[in-house]
N, C-alpha and C positions, 0 to 999 in steps of 0.2 A: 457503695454497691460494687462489688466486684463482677466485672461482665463475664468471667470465666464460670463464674457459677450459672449462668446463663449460655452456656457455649452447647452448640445443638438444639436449642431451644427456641426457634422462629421458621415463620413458614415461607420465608423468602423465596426460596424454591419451590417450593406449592406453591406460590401464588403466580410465581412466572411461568412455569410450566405449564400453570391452570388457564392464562393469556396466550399460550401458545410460544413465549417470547424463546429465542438463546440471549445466554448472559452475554454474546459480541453486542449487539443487539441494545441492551440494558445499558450494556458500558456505555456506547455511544452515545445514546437517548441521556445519560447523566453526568455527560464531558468528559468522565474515566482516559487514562487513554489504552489502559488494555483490563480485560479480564478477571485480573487478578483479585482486584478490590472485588468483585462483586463475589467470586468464588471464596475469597475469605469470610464475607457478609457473609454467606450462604450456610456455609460449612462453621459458624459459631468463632471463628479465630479473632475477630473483631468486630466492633459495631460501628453501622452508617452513622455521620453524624447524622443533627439534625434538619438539614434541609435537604440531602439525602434521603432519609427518612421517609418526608413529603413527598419528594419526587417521586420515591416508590410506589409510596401508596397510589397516586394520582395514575404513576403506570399501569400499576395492577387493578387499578377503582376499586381500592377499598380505604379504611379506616388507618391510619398509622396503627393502632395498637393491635389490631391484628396481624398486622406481621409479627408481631411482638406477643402474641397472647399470654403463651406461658408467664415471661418477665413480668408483664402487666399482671397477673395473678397473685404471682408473689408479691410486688412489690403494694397489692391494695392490701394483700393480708399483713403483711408488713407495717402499714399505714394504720389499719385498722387496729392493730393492738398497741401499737403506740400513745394511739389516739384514747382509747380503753381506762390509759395509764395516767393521760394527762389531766389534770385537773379543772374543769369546766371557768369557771372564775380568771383563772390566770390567762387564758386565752383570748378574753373578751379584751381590749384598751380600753380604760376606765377614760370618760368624758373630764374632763377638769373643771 
């Protein structure tokens, strides 16, 4: 997965805005020690790790993957056709 193809595509910013938060704010709330990281979060240059992530959501009270929706879109259709592809049988571990 390349996250560049995902860049602009999360609502990080909606969703802090929608809390009323500023990103000083967010930074501190997430040990950060300045701004930066969360304005790259924001603006697609990079992704939060994972307990990041959490932290987020918990901030904003919602779900991880809606900050994430788009990504989580693609990446089920993604899944989905893969899955499509694969052979039902080979999937199962056969008992011995």
């Amino acid at each position: 997965m390349n996250s560049k193809q995902y860049q602009l595509n999360n609502c990080l910013k909606k969703y802090r805005k929608g809390c009323g938060l500023k990103q000083g704010y967010v930074a501190h709330v997430l040990g950060l020690k300045n701004v930066a990281m969360v304005s790259r979060w924001e603006n697609g240059k990079c992704l939060p790790d994972s307990a990041n992530t959490f932290r987020l959501s918990i901030l904003y009270k919602t779900m991880p993957e809606a900050l994430f929706i788009d990504m989580v879109r693609v990446l089920r259709k993604e899944i989905a056709e893969r899955e499509s592809k694969f052979k039902p049988e080979s999937a199962i571990k056969q008992k011995k």
